[in-house]
N, C-alpha and C positions, 0 to 999 in steps of 0.2 A: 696223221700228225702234222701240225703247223709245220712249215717254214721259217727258221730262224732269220733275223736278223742277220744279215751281214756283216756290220759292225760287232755285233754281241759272236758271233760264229767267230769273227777273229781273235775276239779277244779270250772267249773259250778253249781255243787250242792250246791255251799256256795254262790252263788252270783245267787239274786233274779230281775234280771231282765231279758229281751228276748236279745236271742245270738245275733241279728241282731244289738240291740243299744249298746251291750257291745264289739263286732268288728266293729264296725262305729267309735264308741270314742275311741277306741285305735287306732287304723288305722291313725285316723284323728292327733293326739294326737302325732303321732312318722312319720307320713308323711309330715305334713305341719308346719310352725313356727306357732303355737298356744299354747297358755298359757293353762291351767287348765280351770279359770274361763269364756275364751274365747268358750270351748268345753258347761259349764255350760249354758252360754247362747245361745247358737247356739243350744242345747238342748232342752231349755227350749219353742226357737221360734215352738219349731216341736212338743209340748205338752207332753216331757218329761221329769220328773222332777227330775235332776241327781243331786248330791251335787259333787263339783272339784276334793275333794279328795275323794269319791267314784273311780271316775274314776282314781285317780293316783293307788288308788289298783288294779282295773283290771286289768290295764298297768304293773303292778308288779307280779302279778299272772297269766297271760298268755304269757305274749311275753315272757319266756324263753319254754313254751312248743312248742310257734309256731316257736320262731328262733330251736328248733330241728328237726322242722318236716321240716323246711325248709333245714336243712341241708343235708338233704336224699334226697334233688332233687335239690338242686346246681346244677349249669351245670361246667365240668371241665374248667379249667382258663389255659392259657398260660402260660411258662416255662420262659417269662424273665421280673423278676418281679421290680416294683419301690418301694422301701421302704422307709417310712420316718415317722416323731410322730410329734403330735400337741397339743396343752396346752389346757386342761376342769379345768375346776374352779370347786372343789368340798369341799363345806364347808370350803369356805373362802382363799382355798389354790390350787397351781396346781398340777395337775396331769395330765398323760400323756396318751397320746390313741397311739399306736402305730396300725398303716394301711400300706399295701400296694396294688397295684392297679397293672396289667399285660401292655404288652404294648399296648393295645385297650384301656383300662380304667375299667376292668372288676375287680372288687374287691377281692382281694385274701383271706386277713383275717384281724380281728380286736385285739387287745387285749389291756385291761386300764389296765395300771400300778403305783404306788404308787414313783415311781421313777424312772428318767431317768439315767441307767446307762448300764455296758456290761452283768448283770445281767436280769433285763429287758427287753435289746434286746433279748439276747439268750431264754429268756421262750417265748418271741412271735414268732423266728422265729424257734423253735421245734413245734408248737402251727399251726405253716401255712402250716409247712412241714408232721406235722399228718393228717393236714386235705384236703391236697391239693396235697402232693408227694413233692419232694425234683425241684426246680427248676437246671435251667442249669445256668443263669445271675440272677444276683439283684444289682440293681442300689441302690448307696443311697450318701447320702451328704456327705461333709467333717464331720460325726463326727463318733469320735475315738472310742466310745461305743458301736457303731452298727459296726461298724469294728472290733473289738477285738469279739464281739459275734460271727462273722460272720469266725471270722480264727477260733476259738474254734469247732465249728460244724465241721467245714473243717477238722479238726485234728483227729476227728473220724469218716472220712470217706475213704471209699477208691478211690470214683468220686467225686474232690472238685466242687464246686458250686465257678465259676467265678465272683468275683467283681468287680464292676467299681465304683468309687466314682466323678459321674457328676453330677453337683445341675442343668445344660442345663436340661440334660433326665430326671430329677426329677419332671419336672413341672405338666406333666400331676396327681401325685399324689398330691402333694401338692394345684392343681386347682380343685382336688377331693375333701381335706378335706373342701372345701367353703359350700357343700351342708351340710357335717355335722354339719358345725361351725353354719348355717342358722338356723337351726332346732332345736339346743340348746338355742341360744339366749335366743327365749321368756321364757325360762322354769327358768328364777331368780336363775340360779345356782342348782348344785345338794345339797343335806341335806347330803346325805350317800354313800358313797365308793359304798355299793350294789343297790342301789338305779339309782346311778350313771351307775354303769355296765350293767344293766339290760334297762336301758332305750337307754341306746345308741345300745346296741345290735337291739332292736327292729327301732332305726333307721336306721341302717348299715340295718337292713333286709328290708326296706322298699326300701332305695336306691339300695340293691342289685333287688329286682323286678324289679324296675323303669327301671334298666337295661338287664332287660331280661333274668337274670342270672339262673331264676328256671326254672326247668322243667314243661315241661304242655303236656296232652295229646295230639298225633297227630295228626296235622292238625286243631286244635284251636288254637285259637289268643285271648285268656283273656285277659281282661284289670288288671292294676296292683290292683284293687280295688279287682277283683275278685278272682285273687291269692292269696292276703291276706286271703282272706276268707276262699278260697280252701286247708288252712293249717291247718284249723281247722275239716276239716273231714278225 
């Protein structure tokens, strides 16, 4: 049997049920459009008996360890990247997710923001560039805030990062945020800014599987169920 995680082995000792049904309902929980009490009863038919928000705490208590273990086997992304932000409803109000996506469709990086402005841009695209290298192009729409972030970086550098502002080339990211927007739906809106954070992470990391984006030992072919899983050891 694998070796857990240390981070996840910590956070296991306060949560009294078996690892297999507490990464099932989270997995299930930030992979597919299912509600809480939709996970309760789908539980409940397999003879176990989970209360909803039980399961919104596991969800909140693991998936930032495993979106870290995942980020240690990210597979590297392409150098020209699409940028652009989409509207989450959080406690009645919006805010904003800012994503971009390479020109395959391979997900660069995520970050929610409290507002959309040159501010906001500039912490997500220092945020993609720490964790991913400095691209060569980034595409993004007509708007003036992602552009003013985007000459500011430029102005402390001494290789500027090329801009093009085409909403044409934008599409592939924009036809990206549909699987996020999907998976949000049933969840009735977020309660909490962190709550909020934390769960979309855990879907960006699911969608990031789906597309192959993690590393896996050589010469296996995991299903995305299994890699999930394999973040926890």
């Amino acid at each position: 049997m694998k070796t857990l995680n240390p981070a996840v082995a910590r956070v296991l000792k306060r949560l009294h049920y078996p690892l297999d049904v507490i990464l099932t309902c989270v997995r299930w929980y930030v992979a597919y459009p299912l509600s809480l009490r939709h996970l309760e009863e789908m539980m409940a038919e397999r003879g176990v008996s989970v209360d909803h928000s039980t399961v919104h705490r596991w969800a909140i208590k693991l998936l930032p360890v495993l979106e870290k273990a995942f980020r240690l086997r990210k597979r590297p992304v392409g150098k020209s990247w699409r940028m652009d932000e989409t509207y989450i409803r959080v406690r009645g109000e919006w805010r904003y997710l800012y994503r971009a996506v390479d020109k395959d469709g391979d997900t660069i990086d995520f970050l929610l923001r409290a507002h959309r402005d040159k501010t906001a841009a500039r912490r997500y695209f220092e945020k993609a560039i720490a964790q991913n290298s400095a691209p060569a192009t980034v595409t993004i729409d007509k708007s003036g805030a992602n552009l003013a972030a985007l000459e500011a970086i430029n102005a402390d550098r001494e290789t500027p990062i090329k801009i093009r502002q085409c909403k044409y080339l934008n599409n592939v990211v924009e036809q990206d945020h549909r699987a996020i927007k999907r998976r949000t739906r049933p969840m009735l809106r977020f309660k909490t800014f962190r709550c909020a954070r934390i769960l979309l992470a855990g879907i960006e990391l699911t969608h990031m599987i789906a597309k192959r984006q993690m590393q896996c030992a050589r010469r296996t072919h995991p299903s995305a169920a299994d890699q999930f899983y394999d973040l926890a050891t």
